[in-house]
mmCIF file of the N, C-alpha and C atoms, coordinates in Angstrom:
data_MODEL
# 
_entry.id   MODEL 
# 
loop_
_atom_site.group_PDB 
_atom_site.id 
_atom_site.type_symbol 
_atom_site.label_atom_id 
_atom_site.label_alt_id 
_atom_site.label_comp_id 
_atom_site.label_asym_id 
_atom_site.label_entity_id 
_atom_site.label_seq_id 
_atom_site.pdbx_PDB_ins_code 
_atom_site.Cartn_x 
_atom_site.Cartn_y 
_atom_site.Cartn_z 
_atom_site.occupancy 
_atom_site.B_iso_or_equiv 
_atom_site.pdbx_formal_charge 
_atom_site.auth_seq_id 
_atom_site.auth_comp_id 
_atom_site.auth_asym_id 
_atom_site.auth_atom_id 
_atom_site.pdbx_PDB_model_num 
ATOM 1   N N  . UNK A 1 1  ? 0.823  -1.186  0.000   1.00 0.00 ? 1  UNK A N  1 
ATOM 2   C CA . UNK A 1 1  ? 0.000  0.000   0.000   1.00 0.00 ? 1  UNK A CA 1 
ATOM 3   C C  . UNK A 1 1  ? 0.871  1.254   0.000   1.00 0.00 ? 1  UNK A C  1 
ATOM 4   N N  . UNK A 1 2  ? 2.088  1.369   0.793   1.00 0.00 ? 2  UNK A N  1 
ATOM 5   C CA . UNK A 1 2  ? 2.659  2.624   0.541   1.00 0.00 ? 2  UNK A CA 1 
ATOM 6   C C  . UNK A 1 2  ? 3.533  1.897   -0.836  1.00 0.00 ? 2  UNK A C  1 
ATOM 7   N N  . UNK A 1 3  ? 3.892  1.418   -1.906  1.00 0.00 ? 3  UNK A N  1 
ATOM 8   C CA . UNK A 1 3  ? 3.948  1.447   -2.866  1.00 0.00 ? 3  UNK A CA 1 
ATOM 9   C C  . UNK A 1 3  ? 3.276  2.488   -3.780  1.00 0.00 ? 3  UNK A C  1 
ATOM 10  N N  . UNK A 1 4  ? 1.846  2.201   -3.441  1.00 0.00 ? 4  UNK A N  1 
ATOM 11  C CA . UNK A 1 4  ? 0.649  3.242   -4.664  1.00 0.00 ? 4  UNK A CA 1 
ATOM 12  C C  . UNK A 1 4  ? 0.926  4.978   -3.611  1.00 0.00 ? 4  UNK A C  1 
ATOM 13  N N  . UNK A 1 5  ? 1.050  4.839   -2.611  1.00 0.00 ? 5  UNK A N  1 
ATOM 14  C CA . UNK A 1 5  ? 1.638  5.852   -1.722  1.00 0.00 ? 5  UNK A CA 1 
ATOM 15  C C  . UNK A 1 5  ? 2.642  7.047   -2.576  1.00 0.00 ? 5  UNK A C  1 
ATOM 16  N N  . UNK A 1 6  ? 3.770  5.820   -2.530  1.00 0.00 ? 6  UNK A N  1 
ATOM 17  C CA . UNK A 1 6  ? 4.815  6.632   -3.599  1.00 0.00 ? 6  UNK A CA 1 
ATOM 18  C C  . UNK A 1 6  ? 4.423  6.855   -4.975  1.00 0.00 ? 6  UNK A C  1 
ATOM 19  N N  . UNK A 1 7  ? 3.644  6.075   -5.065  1.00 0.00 ? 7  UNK A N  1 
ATOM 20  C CA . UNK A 1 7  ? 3.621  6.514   -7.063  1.00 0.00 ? 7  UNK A CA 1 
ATOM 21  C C  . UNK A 1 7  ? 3.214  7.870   -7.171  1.00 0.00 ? 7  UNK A C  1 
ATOM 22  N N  . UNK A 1 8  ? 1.625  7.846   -6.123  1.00 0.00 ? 8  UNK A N  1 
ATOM 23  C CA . UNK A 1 8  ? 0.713  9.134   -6.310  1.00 0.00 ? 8  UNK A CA 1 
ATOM 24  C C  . UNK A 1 8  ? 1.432  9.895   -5.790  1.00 0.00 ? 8  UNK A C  1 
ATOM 25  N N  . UNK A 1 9  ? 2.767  9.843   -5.119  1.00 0.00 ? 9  UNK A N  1 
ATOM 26  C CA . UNK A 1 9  ? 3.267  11.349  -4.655  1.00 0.00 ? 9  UNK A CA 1 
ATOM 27  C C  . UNK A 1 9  ? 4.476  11.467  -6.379  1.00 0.00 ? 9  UNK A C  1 
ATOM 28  N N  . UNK A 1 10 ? 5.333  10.479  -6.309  1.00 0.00 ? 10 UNK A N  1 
ATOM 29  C CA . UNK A 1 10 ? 5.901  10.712  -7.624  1.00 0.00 ? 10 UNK A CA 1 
ATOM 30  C C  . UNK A 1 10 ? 5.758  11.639  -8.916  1.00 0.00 ? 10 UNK A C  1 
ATOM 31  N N  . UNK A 1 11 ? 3.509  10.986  -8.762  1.00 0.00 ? 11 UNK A N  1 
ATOM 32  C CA . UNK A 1 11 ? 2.804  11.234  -10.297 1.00 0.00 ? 11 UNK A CA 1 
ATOM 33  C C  . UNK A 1 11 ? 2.884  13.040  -9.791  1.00 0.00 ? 11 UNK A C  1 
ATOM 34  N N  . UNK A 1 12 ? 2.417  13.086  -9.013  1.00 0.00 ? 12 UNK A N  1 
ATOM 35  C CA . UNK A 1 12 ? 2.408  14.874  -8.129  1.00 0.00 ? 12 UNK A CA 1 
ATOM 36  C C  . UNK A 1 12 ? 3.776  15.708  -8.435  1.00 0.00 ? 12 UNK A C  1 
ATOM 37  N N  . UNK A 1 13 ? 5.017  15.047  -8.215  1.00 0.00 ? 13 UNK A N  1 
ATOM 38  C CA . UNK A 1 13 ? 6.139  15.751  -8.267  1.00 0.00 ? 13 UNK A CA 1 
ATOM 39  C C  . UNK A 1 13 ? 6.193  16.402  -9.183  1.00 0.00 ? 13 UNK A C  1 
ATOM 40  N N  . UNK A 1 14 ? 6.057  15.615  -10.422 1.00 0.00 ? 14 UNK A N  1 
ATOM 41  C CA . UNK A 1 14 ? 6.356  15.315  -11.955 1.00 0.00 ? 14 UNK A CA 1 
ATOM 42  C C  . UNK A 1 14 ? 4.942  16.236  -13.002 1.00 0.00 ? 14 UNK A C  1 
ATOM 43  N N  . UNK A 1 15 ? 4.221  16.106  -12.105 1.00 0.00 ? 15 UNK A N  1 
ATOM 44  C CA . UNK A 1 15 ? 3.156  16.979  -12.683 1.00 0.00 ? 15 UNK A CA 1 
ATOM 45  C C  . UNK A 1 15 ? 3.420  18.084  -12.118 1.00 0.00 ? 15 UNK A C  1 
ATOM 46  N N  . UNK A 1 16 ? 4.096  18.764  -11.008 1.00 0.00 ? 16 UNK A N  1 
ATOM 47  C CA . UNK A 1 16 ? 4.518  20.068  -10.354 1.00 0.00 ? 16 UNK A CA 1 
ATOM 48  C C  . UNK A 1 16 ? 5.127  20.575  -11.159 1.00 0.00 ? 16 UNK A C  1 
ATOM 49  N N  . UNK A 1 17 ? 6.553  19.785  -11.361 1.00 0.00 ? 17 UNK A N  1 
ATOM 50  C CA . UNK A 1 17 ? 7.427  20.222  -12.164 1.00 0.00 ? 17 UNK A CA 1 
ATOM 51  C C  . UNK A 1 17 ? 6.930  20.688  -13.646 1.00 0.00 ? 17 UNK A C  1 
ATOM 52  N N  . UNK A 1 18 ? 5.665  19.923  -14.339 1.00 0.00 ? 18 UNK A N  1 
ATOM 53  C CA . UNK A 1 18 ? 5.485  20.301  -15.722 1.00 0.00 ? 18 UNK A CA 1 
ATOM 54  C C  . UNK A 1 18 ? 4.032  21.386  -15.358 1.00 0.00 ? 18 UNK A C  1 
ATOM 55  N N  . UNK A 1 19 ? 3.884  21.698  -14.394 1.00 0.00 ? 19 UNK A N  1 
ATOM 56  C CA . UNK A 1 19 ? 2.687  22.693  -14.377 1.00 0.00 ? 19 UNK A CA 1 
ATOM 57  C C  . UNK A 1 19 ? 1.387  22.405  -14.097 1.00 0.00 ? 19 UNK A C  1 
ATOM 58  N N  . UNK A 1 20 ? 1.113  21.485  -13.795 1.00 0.00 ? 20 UNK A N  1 
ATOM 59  C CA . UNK A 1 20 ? -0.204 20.522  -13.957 1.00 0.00 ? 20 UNK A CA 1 
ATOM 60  C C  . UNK A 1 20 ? -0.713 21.087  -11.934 1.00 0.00 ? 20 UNK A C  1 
ATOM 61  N N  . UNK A 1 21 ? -1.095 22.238  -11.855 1.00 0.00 ? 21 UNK A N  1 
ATOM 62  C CA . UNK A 1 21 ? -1.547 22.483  -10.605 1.00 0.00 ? 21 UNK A CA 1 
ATOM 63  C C  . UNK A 1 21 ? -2.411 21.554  -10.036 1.00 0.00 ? 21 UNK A C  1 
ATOM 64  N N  . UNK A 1 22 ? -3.451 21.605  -10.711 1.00 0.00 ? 22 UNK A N  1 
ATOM 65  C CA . UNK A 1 22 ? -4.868 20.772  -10.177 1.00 0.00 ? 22 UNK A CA 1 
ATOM 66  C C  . UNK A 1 22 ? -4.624 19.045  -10.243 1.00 0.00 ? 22 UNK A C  1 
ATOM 67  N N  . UNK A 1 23 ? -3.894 18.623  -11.351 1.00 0.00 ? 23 UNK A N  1 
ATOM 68  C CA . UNK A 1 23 ? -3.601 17.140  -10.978 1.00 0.00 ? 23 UNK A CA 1 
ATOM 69  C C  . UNK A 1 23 ? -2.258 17.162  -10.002 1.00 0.00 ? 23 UNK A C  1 
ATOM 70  N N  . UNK A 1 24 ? -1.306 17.968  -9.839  1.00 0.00 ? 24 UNK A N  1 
ATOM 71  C CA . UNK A 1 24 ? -0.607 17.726  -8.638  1.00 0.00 ? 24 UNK A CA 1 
ATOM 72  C C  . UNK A 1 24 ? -1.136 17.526  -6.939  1.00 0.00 ? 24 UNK A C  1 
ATOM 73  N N  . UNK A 1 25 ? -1.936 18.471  -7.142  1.00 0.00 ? 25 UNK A N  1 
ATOM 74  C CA . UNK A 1 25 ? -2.707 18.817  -5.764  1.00 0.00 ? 25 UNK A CA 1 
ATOM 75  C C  . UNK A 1 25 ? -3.395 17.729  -5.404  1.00 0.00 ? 25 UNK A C  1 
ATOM 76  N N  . UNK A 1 26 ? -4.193 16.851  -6.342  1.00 0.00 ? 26 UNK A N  1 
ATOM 77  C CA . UNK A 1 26 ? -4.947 15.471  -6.383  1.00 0.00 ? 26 UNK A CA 1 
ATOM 78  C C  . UNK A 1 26 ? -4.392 14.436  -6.275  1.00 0.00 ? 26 UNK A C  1 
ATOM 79  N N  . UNK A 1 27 ? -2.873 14.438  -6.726  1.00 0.00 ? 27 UNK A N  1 
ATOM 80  C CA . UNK A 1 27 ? -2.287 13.411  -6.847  1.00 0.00 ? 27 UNK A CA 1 
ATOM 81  C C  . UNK A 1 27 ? -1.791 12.980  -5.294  1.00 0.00 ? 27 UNK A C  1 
ATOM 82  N N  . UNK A 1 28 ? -1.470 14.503  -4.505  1.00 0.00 ? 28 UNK A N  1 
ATOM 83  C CA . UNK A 1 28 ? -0.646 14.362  -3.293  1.00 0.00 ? 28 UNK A CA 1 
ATOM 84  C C  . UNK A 1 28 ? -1.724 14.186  -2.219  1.00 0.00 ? 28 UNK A C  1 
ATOM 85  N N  . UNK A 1 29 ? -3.108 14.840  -2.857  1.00 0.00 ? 29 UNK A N  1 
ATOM 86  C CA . UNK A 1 29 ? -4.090 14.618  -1.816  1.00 0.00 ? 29 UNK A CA 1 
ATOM 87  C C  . UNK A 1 29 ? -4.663 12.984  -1.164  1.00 0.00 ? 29 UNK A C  1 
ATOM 88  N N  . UNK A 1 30 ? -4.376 12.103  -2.579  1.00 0.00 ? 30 UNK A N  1 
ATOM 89  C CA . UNK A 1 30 ? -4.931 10.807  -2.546  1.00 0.00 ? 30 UNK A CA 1 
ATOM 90  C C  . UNK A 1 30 ? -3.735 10.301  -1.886  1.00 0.00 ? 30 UNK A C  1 
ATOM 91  N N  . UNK A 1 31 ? -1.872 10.521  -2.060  1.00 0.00 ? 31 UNK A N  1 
ATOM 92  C CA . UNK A 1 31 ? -0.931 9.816   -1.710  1.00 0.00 ? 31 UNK A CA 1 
ATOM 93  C C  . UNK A 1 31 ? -0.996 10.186  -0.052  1.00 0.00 ? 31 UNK A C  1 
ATOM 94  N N  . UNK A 1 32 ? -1.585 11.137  0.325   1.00 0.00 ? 32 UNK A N  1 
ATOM 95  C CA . UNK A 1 32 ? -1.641 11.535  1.733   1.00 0.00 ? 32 UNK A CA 1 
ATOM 96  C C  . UNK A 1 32 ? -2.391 10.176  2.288   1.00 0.00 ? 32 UNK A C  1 
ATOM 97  N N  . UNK A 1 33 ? -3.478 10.452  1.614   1.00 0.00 ? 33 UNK A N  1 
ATOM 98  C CA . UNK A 1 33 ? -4.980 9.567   2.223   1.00 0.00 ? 33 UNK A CA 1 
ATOM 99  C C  . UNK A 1 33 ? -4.593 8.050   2.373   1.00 0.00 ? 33 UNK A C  1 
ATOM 100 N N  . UNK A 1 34 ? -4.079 7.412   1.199   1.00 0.00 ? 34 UNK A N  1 
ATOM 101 C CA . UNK A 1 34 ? -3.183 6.140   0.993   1.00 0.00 ? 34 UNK A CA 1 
ATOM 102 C C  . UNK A 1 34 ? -1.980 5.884   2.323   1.00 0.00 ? 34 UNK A C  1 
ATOM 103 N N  . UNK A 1 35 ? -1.179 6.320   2.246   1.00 0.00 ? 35 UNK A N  1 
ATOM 104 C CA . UNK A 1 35 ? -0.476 6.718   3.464   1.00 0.00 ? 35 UNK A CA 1 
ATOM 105 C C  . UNK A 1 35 ? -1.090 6.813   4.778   1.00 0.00 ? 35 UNK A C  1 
ATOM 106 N N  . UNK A 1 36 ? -1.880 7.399   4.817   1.00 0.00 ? 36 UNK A N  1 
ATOM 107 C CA . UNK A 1 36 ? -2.367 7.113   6.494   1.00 0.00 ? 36 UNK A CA 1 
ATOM 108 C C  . UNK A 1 36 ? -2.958 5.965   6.514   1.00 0.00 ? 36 UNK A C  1 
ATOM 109 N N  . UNK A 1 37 ? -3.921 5.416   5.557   1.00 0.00 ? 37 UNK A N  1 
ATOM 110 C CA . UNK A 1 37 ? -4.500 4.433   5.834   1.00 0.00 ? 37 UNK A CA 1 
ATOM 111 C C  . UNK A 1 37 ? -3.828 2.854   5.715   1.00 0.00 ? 37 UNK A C  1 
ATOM 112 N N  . UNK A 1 38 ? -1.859 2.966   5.299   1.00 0.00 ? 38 UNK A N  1 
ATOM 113 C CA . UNK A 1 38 ? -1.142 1.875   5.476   1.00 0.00 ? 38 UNK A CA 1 
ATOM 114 C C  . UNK A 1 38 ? -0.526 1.985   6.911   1.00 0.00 ? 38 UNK A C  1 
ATOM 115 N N  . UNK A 1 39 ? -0.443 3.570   7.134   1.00 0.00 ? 39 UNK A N  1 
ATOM 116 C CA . UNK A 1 39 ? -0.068 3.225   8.555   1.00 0.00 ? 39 UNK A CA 1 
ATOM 117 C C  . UNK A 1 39 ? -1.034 2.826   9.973   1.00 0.00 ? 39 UNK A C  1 
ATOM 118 N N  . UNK A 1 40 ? -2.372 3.094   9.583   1.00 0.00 ? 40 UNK A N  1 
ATOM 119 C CA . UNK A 1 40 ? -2.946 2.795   10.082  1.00 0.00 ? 40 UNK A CA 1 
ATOM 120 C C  . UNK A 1 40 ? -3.160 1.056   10.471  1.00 0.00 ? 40 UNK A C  1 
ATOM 121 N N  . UNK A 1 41 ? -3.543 0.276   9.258   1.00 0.00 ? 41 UNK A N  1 
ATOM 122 C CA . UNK A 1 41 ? -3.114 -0.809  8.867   1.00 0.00 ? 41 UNK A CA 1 
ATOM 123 C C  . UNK A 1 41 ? -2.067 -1.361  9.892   1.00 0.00 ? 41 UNK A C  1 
ATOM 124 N N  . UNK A 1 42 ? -1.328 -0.984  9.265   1.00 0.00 ? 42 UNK A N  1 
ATOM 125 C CA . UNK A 1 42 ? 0.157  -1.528  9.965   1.00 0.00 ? 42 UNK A CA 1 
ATOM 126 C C  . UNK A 1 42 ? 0.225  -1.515  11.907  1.00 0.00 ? 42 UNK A C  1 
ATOM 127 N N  . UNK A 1 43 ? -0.253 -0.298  12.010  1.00 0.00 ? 43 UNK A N  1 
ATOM 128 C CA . UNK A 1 43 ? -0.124 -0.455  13.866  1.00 0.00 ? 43 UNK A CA 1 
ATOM 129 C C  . UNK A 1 43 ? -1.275 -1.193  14.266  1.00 0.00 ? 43 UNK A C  1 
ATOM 130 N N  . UNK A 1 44 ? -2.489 -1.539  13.221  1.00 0.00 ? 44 UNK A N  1 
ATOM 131 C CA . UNK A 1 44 ? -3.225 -2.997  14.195  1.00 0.00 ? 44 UNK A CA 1 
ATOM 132 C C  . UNK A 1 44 ? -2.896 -3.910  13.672  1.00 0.00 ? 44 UNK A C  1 
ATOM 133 N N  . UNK A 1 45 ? -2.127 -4.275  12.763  1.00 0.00 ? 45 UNK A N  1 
ATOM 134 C CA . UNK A 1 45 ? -1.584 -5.497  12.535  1.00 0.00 ? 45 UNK A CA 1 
ATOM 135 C C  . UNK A 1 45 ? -0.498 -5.827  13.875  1.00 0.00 ? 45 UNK A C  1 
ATOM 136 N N  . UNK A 1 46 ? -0.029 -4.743  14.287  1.00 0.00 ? 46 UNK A N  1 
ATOM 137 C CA . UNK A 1 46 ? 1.366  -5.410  15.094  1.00 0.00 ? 46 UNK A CA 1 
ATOM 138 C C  . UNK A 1 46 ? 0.319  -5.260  16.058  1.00 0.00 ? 46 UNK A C  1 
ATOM 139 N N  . UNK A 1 47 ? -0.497 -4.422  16.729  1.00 0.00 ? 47 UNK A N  1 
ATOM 140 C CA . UNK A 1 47 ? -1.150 -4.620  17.540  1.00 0.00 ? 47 UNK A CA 1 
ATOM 141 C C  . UNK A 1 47 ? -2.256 -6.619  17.331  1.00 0.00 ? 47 UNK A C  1 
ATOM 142 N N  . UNK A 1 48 ? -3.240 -6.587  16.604  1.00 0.00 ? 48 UNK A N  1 
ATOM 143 C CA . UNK A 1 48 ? -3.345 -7.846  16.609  1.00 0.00 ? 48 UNK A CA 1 
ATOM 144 C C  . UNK A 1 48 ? -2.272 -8.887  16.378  1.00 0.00 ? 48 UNK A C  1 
ATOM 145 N N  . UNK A 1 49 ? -1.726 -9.171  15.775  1.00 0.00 ? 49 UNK A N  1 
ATOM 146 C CA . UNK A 1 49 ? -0.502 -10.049 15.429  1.00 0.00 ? 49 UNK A CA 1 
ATOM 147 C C  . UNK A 1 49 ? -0.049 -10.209 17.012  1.00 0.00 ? 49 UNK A C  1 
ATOM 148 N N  . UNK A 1 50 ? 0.260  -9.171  17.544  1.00 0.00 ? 50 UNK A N  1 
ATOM 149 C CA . UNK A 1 50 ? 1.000  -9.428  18.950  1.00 0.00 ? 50 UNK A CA 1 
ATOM 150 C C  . UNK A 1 50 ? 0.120  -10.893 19.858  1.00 0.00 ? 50 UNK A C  1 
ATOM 151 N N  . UNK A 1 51 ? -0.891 -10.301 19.745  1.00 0.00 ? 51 UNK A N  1 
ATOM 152 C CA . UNK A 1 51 ? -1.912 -11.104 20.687  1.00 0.00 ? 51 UNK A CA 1 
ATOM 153 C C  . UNK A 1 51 ? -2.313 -12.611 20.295  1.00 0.00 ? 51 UNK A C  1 
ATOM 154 N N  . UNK A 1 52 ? -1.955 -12.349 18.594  1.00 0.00 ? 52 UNK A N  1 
ATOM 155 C CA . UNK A 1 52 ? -2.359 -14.216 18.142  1.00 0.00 ? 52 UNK A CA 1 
ATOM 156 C C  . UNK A 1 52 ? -0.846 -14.981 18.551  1.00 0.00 ? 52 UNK A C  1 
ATOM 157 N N  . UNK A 1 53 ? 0.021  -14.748 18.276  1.00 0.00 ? 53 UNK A N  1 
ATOM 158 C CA . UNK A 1 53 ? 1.141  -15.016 19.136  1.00 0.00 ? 53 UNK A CA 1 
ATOM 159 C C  . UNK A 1 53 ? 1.300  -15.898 19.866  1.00 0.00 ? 53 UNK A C  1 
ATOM 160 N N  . UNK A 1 54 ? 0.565  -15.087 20.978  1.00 0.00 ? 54 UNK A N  1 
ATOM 161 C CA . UNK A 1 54 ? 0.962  -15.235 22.522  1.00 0.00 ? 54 UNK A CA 1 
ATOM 162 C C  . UNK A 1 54 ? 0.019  -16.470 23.298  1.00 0.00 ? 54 UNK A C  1 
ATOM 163 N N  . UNK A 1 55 ? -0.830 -16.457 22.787  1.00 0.00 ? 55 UNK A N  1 
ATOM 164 C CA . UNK A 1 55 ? -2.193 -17.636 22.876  1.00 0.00 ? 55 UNK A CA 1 
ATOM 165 C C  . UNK A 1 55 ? -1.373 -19.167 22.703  1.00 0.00 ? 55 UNK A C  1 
# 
């Protein structure tokens, strides 16, 4: 998931650089949204994971 993370910030850079305001802004808005929701992911995984474990 932070794979598509990096792309949509990448696709953003690259559209900054060539002028593309409104698809940059979209691009970084979705790589934001993507991004929280792997880290989110990720701290109940170690949070559950911990607990199947231990059983």
């Amino acid at each position: 998931m932070m794979g598509w993370a990096i792309t949509f910030l990448v696709i953003a850079l690259i559209a900054a650089v060539l002028g593309f305001g409104g698809i940059a802004g979209t691009a970084v808005g979705i790589a934001k949204i993507i991004a929280v929701i792997a880290i989110i992911l990720f701290v109940a995984s170690l949070i559950f994971g911990r607990r199947g474990r231990s059983l």
